[in-house]
Rosetta silent file (secondary structure, phi, psi, omega in degrees, C-alpha in Angstrom):
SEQUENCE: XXXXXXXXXXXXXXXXXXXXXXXXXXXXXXXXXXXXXXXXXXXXXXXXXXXXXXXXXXXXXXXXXXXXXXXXXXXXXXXXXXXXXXXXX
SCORE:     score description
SCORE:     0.000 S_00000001
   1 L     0.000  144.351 -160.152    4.345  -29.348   12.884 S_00000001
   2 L  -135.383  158.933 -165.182    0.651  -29.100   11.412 S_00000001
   3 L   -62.973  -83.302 -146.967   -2.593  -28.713   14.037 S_00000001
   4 L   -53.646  -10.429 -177.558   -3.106  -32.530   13.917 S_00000001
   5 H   -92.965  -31.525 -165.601    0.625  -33.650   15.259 S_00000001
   6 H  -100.065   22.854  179.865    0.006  -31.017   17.663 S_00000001
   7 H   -97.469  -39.645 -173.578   -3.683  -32.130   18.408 S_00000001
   8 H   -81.179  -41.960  167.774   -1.703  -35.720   19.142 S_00000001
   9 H   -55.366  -23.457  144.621    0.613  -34.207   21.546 S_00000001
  10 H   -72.490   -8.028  167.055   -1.687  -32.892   23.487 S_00000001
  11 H  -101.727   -8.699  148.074   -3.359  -35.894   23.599 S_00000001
  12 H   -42.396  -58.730 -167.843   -0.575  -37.626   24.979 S_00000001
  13 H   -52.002  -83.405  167.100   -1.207  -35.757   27.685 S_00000001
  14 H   -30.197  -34.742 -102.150   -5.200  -36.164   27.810 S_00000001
  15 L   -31.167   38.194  167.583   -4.561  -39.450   26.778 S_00000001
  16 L  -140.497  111.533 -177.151   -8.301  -39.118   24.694 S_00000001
  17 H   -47.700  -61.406 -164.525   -7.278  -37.285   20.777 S_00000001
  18 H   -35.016  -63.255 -176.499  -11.293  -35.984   20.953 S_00000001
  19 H   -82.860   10.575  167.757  -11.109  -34.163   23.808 S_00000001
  20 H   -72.692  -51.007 -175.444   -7.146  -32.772   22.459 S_00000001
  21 L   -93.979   26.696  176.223   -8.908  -31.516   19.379 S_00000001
  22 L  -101.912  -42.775  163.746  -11.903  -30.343   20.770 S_00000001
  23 H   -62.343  -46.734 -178.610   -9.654  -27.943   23.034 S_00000001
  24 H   -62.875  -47.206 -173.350   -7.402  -26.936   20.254 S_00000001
  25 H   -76.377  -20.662  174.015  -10.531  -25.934   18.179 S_00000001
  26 H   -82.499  -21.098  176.522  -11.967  -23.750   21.701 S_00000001
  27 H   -80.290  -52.927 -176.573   -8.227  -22.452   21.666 S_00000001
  28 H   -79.552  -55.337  146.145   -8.006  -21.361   18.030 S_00000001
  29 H     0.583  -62.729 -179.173  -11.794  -19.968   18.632 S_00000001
  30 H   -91.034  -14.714  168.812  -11.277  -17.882   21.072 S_00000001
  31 H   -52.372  -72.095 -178.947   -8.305  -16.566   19.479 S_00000001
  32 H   -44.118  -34.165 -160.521   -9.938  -15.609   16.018 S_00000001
  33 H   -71.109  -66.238 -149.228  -13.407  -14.446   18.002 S_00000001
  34 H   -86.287   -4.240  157.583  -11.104  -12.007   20.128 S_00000001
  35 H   -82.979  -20.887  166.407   -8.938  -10.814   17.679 S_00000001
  36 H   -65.987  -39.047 -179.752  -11.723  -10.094   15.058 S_00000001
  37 L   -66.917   16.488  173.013  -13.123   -7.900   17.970 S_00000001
  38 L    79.720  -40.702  149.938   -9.745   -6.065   17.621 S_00000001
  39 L   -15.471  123.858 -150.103   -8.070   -7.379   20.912 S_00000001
  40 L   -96.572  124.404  161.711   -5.339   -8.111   21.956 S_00000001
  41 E   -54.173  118.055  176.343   -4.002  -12.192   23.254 S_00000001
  42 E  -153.221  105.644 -173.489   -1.767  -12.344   25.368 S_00000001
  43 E   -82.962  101.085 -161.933   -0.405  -15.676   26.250 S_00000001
  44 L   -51.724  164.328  178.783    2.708  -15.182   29.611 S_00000001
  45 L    63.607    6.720 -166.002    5.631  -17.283   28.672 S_00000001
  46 L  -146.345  -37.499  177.256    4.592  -17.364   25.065 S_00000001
  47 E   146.575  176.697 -157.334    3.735  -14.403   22.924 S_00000001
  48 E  -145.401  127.643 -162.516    0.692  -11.433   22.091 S_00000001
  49 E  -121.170   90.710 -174.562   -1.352  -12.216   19.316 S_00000001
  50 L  -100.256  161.316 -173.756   -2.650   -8.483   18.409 S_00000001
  51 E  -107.238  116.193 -161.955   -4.657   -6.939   14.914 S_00000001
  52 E  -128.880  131.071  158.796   -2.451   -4.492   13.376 S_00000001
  53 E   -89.476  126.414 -163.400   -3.747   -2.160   10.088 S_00000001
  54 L   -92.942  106.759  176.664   -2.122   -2.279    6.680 S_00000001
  55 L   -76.262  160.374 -179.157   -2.423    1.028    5.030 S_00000001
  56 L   -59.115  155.855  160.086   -3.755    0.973    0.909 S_00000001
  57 E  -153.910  177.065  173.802   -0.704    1.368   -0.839 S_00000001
  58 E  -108.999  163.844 -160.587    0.196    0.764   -4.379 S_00000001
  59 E  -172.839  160.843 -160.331    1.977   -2.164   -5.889 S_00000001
  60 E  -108.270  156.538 -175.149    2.873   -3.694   -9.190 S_00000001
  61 E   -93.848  108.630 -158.815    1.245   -6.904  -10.940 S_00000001
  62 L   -59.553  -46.661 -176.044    4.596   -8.980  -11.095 S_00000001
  63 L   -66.831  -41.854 -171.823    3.557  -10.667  -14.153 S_00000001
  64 L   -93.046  -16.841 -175.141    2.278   -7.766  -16.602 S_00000001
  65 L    91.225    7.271 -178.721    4.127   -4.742  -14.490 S_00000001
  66 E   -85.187  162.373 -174.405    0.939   -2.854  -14.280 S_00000001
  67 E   -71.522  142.846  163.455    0.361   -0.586  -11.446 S_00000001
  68 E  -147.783  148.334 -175.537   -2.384   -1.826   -8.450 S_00000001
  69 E   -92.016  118.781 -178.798   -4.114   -0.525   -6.040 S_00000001
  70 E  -108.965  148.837  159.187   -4.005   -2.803   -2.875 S_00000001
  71 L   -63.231  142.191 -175.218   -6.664   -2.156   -0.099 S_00000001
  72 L   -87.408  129.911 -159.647   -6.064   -1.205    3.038 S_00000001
  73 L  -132.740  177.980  169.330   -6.665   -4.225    5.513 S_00000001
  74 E  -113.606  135.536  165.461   -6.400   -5.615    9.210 S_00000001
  75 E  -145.024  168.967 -166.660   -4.300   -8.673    9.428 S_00000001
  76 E   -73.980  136.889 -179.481   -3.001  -10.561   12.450 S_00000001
  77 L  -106.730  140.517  152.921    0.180   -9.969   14.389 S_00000001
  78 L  -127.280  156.055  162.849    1.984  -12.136   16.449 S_00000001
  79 E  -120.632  104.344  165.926    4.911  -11.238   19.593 S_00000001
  80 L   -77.394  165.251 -168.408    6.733  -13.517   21.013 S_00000001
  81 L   -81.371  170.227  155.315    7.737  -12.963   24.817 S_00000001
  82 L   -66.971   18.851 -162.182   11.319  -13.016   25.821 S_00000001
  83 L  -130.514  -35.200  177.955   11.408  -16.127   27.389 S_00000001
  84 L   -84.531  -37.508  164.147    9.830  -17.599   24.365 S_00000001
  85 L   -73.291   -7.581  173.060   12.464  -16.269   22.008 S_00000001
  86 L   -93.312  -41.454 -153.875   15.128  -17.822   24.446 S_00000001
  87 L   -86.093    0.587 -148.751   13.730  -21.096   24.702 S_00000001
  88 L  -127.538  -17.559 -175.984   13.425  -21.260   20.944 S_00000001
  89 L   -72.378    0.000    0.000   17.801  -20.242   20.554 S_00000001
Protein backbone atom coordinates (compact mmCIF):
# COMPACT_ATOMS: atom_id res chain seq x y z
CA UNK A 1 0.00 0.00 0.00
CA UNK A 2 1.72 3.46 -0.96
CA UNK A 3 0.61 6.95 1.08
CA UNK A 4 -1.92 7.75 -1.72
CA UNK A 5 -4.16 4.30 -1.47
CA UNK A 6 -3.91 4.99 2.07
CA UNK A 7 -4.69 8.82 1.71
CA UNK A 8 -8.00 7.23 -0.26
CA UNK A 9 -8.94 5.10 2.57
CA UNK A 10 -9.05 7.50 4.81
CA UNK A 11 -11.01 9.40 2.72
CA UNK A 12 -13.57 6.95 2.54
CA UNK A 13 -14.07 7.74 5.76
CA UNK A 14 -13.88 11.74 5.45
CA UNK A 15 -15.56 11.25 2.42
CA UNK A 16 -13.35 14.68 1.08
CA UNK A 17 -9.47 13.06 -0.36
CA UNK A 18 -8.12 16.96 0.58
CA UNK A 19 -8.86 16.96 3.89
CA UNK A 20 -7.49 12.77 4.03
CA UNK A 21 -4.21 14.05 2.69
CA UNK A 22 -3.95 17.09 4.43
CA UNK A 23 -4.16 14.94 7.78
CA UNK A 24 -1.82 12.30 6.59
CA UNK A 25 0.77 15.08 5.75
CA UNK A 26 0.04 16.74 9.75
CA UNK A 27 0.45 12.93 10.74
CA UNK A 28 3.73 12.20 8.96
CA UNK A 29 4.81 15.91 10.26
CA UNK A 30 4.50 15.51 13.48
CA UNK A 31 6.12 12.28 13.36
CA UNK A 32 9.44 13.41 11.55
CA UNK A 33 9.35 16.99 13.69
CA UNK A 34 9.26 14.76 16.97
CA UNK A 35 11.51 12.24 16.15
CA UNK A 36 14.23 14.63 14.73
CA UNK A 37 13.93 16.18 18.30
CA UNK A 38 14.99 12.65 19.45
CA UNK A 39 11.54 11.49 20.89
CA UNK A 40 9.91 8.96 21.18
CA UNK A 41 5.96 8.12 19.24
CA UNK A 42 4.06 6.16 20.69
CA UNK A 43 0.92 5.19 18.99
CA UNK A 44 -1.52 2.46 21.79
CA UNK A 45 -2.74 -0.38 19.72
CA UNK A 46 -0.13 0.23 17.09
CA UNK A 47 3.56 0.59 17.65
CA UNK A 48 6.65 3.27 19.08
CA UNK A 49 8.32 5.03 16.51
CA UNK A 50 11.76 5.91 18.48
CA UNK A 51 15.56 7.37 17.06
CA UNK A 52 18.05 4.81 17.76
CA UNK A 53 22.16 5.52 17.06
CA UNK A 54 24.23 3.52 14.61
CA UNK A 55 27.75 3.36 15.78
CA UNK A 56 30.77 4.20 12.80
CA UNK A 57 31.85 0.95 11.92
CA UNK A 58 33.77 -0.31 9.02
CA UNK A 59 32.52 -2.02 5.93
CA UNK A 60 33.63 -3.17 2.54
CA UNK A 61 32.83 -1.51 -1.01
CA UNK A 62 31.01 -4.68 -2.50
CA UNK A 63 32.11 -3.88 -5.88
CA UNK A 64 36.03 -3.13 -5.59
CA UNK A 65 36.42 -4.95 -1.91
CA UNK A 66 38.05 -1.92 -0.51
CA UNK A 67 37.74 -1.20 3.08
CA UNK A 68 35.16 1.97 4.25
CA UNK A 69 34.63 3.86 6.82
CA UNK A 70 30.80 4.31 7.45
CA UNK A 71 29.69 7.21 9.79
CA UNK A 72 28.08 6.91 12.70
CA UNK A 73 24.31 8.04 12.29
CA UNK A 74 20.72 8.32 13.92
CA UNK A 75 18.13 6.51 11.97
CA UNK A 76 14.51 5.73 12.80
CA UNK A 77 13.13 2.76 14.67
CA UNK A 78 9.92 1.39 14.64
CA UNK A 79 7.94 -1.21 17.57
CA UNK A 80 5.10 -2.67 17.01
CA UNK A 81 2.69 -3.26 20.11
CA UNK A 82 1.45 -6.68 20.88
CA UNK A 83 -1.84 -6.34 19.79
CA UNK A 84 -0.54 -5.02 16.57
CA UNK A 85 1.67 -8.01 15.92
CA UNK A 86 -1.49 -10.23 16.61
CA UNK A 87 -3.77 -8.56 14.44
CA UNK A 88 -1.22 -8.68 11.66
CA UNK A 89 -0.84 -13.14 12.22
Amino acid sequence: MKKTDLVNEVAKATLIKKEAAEAMEIFLGTIKKTLKKRDKVFISGFGTFSIVKRKARKGRNPKTGEAVKIAAKFTPKFKPTKAFKEAVQ
